[in-house]
N, CA, C and O atoms as CSV, one atom per row, in Angstrom:
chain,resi,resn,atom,element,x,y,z
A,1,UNK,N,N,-182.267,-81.855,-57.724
A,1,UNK,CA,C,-181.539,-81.159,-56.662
A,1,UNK,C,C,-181.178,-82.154,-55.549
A,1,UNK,O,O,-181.942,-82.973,-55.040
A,2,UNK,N,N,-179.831,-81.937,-55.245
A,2,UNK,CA,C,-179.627,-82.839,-54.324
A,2,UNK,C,C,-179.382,-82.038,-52.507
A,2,UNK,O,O,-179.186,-80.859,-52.212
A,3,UNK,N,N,-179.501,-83.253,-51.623
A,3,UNK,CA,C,-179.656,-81.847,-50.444
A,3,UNK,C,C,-178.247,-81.724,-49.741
A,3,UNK,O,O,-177.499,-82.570,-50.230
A,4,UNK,N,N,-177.602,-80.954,-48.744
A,4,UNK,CA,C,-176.808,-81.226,-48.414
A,4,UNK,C,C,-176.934,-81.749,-47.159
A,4,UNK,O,O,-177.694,-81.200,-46.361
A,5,UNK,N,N,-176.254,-82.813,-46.824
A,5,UNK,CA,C,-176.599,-83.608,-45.631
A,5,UNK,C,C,-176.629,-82.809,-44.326
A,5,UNK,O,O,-177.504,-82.842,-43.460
A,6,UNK,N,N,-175.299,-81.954,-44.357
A,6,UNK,CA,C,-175.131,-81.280,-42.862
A,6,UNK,C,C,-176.580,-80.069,-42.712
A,6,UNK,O,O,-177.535,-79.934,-41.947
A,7,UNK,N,N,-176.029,-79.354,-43.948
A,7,UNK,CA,C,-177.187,-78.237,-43.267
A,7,UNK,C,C,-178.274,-77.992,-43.602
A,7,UNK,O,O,-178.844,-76.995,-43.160
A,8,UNK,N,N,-179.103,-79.176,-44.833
A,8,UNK,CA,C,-180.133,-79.117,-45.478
A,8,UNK,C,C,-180.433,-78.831,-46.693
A,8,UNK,O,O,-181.220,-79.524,-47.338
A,9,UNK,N,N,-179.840,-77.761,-47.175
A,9,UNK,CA,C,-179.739,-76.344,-48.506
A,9,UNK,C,C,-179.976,-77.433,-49.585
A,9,UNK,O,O,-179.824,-78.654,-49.600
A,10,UNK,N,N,-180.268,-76.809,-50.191
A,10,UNK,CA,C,-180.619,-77.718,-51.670
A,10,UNK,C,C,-179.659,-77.324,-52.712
A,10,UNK,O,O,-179.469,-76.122,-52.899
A,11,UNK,N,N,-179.051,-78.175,-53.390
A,11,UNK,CA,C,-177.661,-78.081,-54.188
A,11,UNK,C,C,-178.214,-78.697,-55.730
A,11,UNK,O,O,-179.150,-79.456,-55.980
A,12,UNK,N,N,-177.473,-78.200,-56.399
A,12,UNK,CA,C,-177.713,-78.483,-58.188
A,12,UNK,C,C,-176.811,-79.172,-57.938
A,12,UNK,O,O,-175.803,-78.720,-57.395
A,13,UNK,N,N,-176.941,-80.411,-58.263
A,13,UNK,CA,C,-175.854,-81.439,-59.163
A,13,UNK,C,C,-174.488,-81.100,-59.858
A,13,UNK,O,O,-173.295,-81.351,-59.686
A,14,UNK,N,N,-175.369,-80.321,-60.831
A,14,UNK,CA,C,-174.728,-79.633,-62.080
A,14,UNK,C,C,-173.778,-79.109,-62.241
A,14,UNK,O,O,-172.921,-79.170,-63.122
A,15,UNK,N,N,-173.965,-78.209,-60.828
A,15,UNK,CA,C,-173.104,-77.032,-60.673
A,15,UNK,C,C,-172.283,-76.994,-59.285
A,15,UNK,O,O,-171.415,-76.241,-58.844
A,16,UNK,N,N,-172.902,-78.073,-58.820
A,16,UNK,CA,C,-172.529,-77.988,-56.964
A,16,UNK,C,C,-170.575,-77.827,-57.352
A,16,UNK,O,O,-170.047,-78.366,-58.325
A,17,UNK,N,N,-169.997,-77.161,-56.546
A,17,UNK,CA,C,-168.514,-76.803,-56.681
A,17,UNK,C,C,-167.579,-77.981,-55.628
A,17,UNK,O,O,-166.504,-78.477,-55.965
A,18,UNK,N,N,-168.310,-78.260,-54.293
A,18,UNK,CA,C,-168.102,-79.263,-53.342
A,18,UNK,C,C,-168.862,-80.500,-53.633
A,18,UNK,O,O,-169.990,-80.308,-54.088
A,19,UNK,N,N,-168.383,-82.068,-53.423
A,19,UNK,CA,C,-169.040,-82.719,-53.260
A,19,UNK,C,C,-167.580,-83.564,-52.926
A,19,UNK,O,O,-166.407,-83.295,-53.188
A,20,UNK,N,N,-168.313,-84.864,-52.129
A,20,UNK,CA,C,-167.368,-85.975,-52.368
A,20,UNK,C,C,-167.919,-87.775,-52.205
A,20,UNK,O,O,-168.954,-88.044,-51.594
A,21,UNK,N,N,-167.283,-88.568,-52.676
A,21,UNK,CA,C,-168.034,-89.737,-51.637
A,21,UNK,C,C,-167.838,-90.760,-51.347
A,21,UNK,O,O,-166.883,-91.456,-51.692
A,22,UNK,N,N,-169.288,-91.208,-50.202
A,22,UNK,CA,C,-168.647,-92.185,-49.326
A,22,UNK,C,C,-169.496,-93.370,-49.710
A,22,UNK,O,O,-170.432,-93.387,-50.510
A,23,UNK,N,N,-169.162,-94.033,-49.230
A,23,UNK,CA,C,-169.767,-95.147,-49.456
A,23,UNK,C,C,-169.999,-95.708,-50.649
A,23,UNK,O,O,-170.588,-96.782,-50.528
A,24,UNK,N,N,-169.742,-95.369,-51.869
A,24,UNK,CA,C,-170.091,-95.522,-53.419
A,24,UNK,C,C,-171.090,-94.441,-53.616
A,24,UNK,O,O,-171.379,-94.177,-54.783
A,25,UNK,N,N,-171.791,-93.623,-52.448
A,25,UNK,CA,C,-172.588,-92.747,-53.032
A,25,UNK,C,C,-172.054,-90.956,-53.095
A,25,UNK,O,O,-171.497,-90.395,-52.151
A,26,UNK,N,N,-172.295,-90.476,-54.060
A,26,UNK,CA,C,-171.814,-89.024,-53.911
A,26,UNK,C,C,-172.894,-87.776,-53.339
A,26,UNK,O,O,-174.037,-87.440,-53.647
A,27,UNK,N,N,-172.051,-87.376,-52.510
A,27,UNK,CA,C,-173.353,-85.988,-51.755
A,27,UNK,C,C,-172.807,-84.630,-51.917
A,27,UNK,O,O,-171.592,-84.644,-52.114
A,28,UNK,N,N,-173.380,-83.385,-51.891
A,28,UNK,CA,C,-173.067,-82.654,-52.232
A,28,UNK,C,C,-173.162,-81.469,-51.063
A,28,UNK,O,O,-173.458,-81.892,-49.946
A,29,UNK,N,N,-172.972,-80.207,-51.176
A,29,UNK,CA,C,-172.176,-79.347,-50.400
A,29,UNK,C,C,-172.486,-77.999,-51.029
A,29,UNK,O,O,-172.400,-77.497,-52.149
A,30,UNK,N,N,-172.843,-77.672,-49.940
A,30,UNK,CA,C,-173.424,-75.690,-50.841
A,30,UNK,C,C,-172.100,-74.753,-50.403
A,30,UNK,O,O,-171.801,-73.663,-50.890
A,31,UNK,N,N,-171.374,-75.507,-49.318
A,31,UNK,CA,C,-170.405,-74.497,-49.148
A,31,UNK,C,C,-168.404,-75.480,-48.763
A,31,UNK,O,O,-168.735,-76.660,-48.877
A,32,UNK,N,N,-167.835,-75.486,-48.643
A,32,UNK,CA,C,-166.216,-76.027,-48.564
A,32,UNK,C,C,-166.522,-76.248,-46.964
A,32,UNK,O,O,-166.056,-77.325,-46.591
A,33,UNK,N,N,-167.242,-75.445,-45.823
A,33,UNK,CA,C,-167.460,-75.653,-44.945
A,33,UNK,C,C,-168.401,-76.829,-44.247
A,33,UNK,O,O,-168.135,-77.242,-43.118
A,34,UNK,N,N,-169.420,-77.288,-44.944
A,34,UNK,CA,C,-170.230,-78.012,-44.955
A,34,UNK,C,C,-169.434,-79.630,-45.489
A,34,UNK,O,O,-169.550,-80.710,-44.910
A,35,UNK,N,N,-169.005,-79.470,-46.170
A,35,UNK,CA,C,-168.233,-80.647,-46.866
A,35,UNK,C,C,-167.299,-80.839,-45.796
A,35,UNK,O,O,-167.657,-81.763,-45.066
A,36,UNK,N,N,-166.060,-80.206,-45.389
A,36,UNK,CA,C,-165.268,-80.930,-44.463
A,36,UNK,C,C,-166.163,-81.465,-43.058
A,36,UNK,O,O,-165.932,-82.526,-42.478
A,37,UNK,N,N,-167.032,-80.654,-42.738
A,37,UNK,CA,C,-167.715,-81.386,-41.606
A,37,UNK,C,C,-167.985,-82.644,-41.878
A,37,UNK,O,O,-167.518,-83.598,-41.255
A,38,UNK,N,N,-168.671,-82.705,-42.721
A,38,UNK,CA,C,-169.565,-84.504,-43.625
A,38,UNK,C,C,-168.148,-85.309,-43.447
A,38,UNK,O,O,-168.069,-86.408,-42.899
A,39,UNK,N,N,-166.932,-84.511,-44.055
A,39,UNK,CA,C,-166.273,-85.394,-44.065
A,39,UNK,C,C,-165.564,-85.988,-42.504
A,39,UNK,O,O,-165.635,-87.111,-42.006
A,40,UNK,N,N,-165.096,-85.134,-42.164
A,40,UNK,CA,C,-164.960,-85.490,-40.323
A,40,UNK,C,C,-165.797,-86.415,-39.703
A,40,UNK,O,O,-165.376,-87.171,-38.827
A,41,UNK,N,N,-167.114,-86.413,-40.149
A,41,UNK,CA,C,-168.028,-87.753,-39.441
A,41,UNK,C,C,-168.624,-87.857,-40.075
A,41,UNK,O,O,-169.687,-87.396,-39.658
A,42,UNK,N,N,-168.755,-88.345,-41.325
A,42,UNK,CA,C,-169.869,-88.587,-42.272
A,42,UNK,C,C,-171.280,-89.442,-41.892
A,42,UNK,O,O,-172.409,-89.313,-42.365
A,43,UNK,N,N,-170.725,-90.450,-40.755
A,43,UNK,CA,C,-172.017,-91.230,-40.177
A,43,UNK,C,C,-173.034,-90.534,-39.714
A,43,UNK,O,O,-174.210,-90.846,-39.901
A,44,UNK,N,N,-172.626,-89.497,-39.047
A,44,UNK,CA,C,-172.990,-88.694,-38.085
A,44,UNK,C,C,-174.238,-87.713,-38.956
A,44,UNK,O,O,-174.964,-87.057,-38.209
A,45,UNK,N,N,-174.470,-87.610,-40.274
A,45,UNK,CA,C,-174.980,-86.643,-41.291
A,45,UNK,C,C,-175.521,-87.908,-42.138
A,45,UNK,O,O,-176.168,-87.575,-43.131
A,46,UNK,N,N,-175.369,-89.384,-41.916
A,46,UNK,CA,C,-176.540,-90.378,-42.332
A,46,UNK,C,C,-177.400,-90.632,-41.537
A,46,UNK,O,O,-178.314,-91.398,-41.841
């Protein structure tokens, strides 16, 4: 399980529907809402 950076939630890999990534690494997203935030400041959620 991977977590989601912004709001914590714990995400399946597998199945996660959002993800994207930065740095060479990929993170994941329990919701489309959570993901554009990460993406707007991604530093900000390392």
């Amino acid at each position: 399980m991977a977590i989601d950076p912004v709001c914590q939630m714990k995400v399946d890999e597998k199945t996660a529907k959002w993800k994207t990534d930065y740095k060479g690494k990929t993170y994941y997203f329990c919701a489309p809402g959570c993901k554009k935030t990460f993406e707007n400041e991604p530093e900000k959620y390392l």
